[in-house]
C-alpha angles and dihedrals in degrees: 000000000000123000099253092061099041086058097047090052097050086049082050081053092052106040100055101066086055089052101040094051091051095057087043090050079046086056106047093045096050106074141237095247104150093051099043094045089043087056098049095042091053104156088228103060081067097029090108089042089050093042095055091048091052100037082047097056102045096050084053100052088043096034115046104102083059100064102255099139083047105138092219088046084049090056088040096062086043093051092046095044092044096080087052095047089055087057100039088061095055077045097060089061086047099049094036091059092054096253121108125211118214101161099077104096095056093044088053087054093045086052102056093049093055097049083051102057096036085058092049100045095036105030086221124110107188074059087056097052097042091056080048101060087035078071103048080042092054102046095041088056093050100042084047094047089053101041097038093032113042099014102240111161107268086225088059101041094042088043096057088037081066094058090041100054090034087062091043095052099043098049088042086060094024080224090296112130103238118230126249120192097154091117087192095057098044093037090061090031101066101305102089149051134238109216097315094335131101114244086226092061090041095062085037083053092042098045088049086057110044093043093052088053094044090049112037095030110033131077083238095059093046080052102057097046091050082053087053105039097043110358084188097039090055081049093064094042086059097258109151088223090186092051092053091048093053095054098040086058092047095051090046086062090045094054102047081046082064088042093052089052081044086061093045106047093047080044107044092223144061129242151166097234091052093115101016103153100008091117091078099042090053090050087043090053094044090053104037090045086061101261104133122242091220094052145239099103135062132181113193093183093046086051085047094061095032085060088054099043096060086050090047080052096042091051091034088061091038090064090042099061102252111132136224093286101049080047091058100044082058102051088056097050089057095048084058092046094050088046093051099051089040124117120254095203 
C-alpha cells in the first residue's frame, strides 16, 4: 500500500466519525414525531365517541317520524341510561385493576328490596339508606375477602355472589315489589328534579365527576391502574395490590347498592328484578368506553357515553319495532365487537 493511500485512507478514518456523530446528533435532535402522534391519535381511543355520532345520526335521519329527536324521548334515554352510567363509573375501577364484578345487578335488586322494607317497617328513610348501604357494604367485603385474601378468581366468586344476593332477595320479598311512599326518599332517589334537572342525571353527573377526579388525579386512582397494568411490578413500587382489589371491589358493591335505591326511588318500589342484567351492560359500556379488559387503563367519561350509547341503541330499536330479545342479541354482539378491538395493554 502506498503512502498516499495509506493517508487518504487514515483521513477516510477520521473523517467518518465525524461524520458519523454529526448524523446521530441529527438523529437524536430531530423528534419522533409519526410514531408519537400515531400513538396518541390510536382509532380506537375515539371509536365509542365516533360510534355514537354516527349511530345518532342515523337514527335521526330514519327515525324521525318516530319521535326520536323528541325532546322528552331525548330525557328518556338519559334518564334510563343514568342509573348505568352511575355503575359503569365504580366498573371502570373494577375493570382497570384486572378484576370483573358480575354480581351488581342482583345486589342492586337486593338493595332495593331492602330500602323498601326498612321504609315500610321503620317510616324512616335515612334508616332505609343506611340498610341499604349495609347491603352494598356486606357484599363488597365479602366478594374482596375472597378475591385479595384467599385468591379465588373475582369472576367465580362474583358470579356465585349473584346467585347469592338474587335468592335472598327473592325469598326476603316472596316475589312480591315491595311499596315506597316515602315521597322524600323517592323524590331524591330518582323521583324528583333539581332546578330543571332530573335527580337521576344529577347522581350520573355527580358519579362522572367524582370518579374522573379520584382516577386520573389521586394517589388511589394511579394505584389501581399499576395493579392493572403490572400486579408484580406495583409490588415492587410499593402498591398494596390486594388492598386495592379489595376496595375496588367494595366500592363496586357500594355503588350498585346506590343504583338499586336509585331503582327504587324513580320506581316507587322495590324489587328483585330491579338490575337484572345490568352486569353486561356495565361490562359493555367499560369496554366500549375504552377502558381494557385486560387492565391497566380506565376511562370514567368513555364509560359515561358507552353507557349512553347502548341506551340511545336500545331506544333507537325500540322506535324501530324489534323486541327485548333482538335487543339482547345485540347487545351481545356489541359487547364481542368492543372485546375484540380492546387493548390488551
Amino acid at each position: 500500500m502506498t503512502t498516499q493511500s495509506r493517508d487518504a485512507q487514515s483521513a477516510h478514518q477520521e473523517s467518518t466519525p465525524g461524520a458519523n456523530a454529526e448524523s446521530l446528533a441529527d438523529d437524536r435532535s430531530r423528534p419522533p414525531e409519526r410514531p408519537a402522534l400515531r400513538a396518541r391519535l390510536d382509532w380506537r381511543d375515539y371509536a365509542i365517541y365516533i360510534g355514537f355520532a354516527v349511530v345518532f345520526c342515523l337514527f335521526a335521519i330514519f327515525l324521525r317520524d318516530d319521535g326520536f329527536l323528541n325532546t322528552n324521548n331525548l330525557l328518556n334515554i338519559a334518564r334510563q341510561t343514568a342509573i348505568i352510567v352511575v355503575m359503569a363509573v365504580a366498573g371502570t375501577f373494577v375493570i382497570a385493576s384486572a378484576q370483573i364484578d358480575l354480581s351488581i345487578g342482583a345486589v342492586a335488586g337486593l338493595s332495593s328490596v331492602v330500602v323498601a322494607m326498612t321504609i315500610a317497617s321503620t317510616g324512616s328513610a335515612a334508616i332505609g339508606i343506611l340498610a341499604g348501604l349495609g347491603v352494598g357494604a356486606a357484599v363488597g367485603i365479602v366478594n374482596g375477602t375472597l378475591v385479595a385474601l384467599l385468591r379465588i378468581p373475582s369472576f367465580l366468586v362474583t358470579l356465585a355472589m349473584l346467585g347469592i344476593a338474587g335468592g335472598i332477595a327473592q325469598w326476603m320479598s316472596n316475589f312480591q315489589p315491595v311499596p315506597i311512599l316515602d315521597t322524600t326518599f323517592t323524590n331524591a332517589f330518582g323521583s324528583g328534579e333539581i332546578g330543571p334537572a332530573p335527580t337521576l342525571l344529577v347522581w350520573a353527573a355527580l358519579a362522572v365527576g367524582v370518579g374522573v377526579v379520584v382516577l386520573n388525579k389521586t394517589r388511589y386512582g394511579r394505584q389501581v391502574l399499576a395493579t392493572g397494568g403490572n400486579a408484580v411490578a406495583a409490588q415492587f413500587s410499593g402498591v398494596r395490590t390486594r388492598r386495592i382489589t379489595f376496595y375496588v371491589l367494595l366500592v363496586s358493591a357500594v355503588v350498585a347498592s346506590i343504583a338499586g335505591m336509585l331503582y327504587a326511588g324513580r320506581l316507587q318500589t322495590g324489587r328483585y328484578q330491579w338490575g337484572t342484567g345490568d352486569e353486561l351492560s356495565v361490562i359493555a359500556a367499560v369496554v366500549l368506553g375504552g377502558t381494557s379488559l385486560f387492565g391497566g387503563n380506565g376511562r370514567v367519561v368513555g364509560s359515561a357515553v358507552g353507557a349512553v350509547f347502548i341506551g340511545l341503541i336500545n331506544n333507537g330499536l325500540i322506535l324501530a319495532g324489534t323486541d327485548v330479545s333482538q335487543q339482547i342479541i345485540i347487545q351481545g354482539v356489541i359487547i364481542i365487537i368492543a372485546v375484540a378491538l380492546a387493548k390488551k395493554k
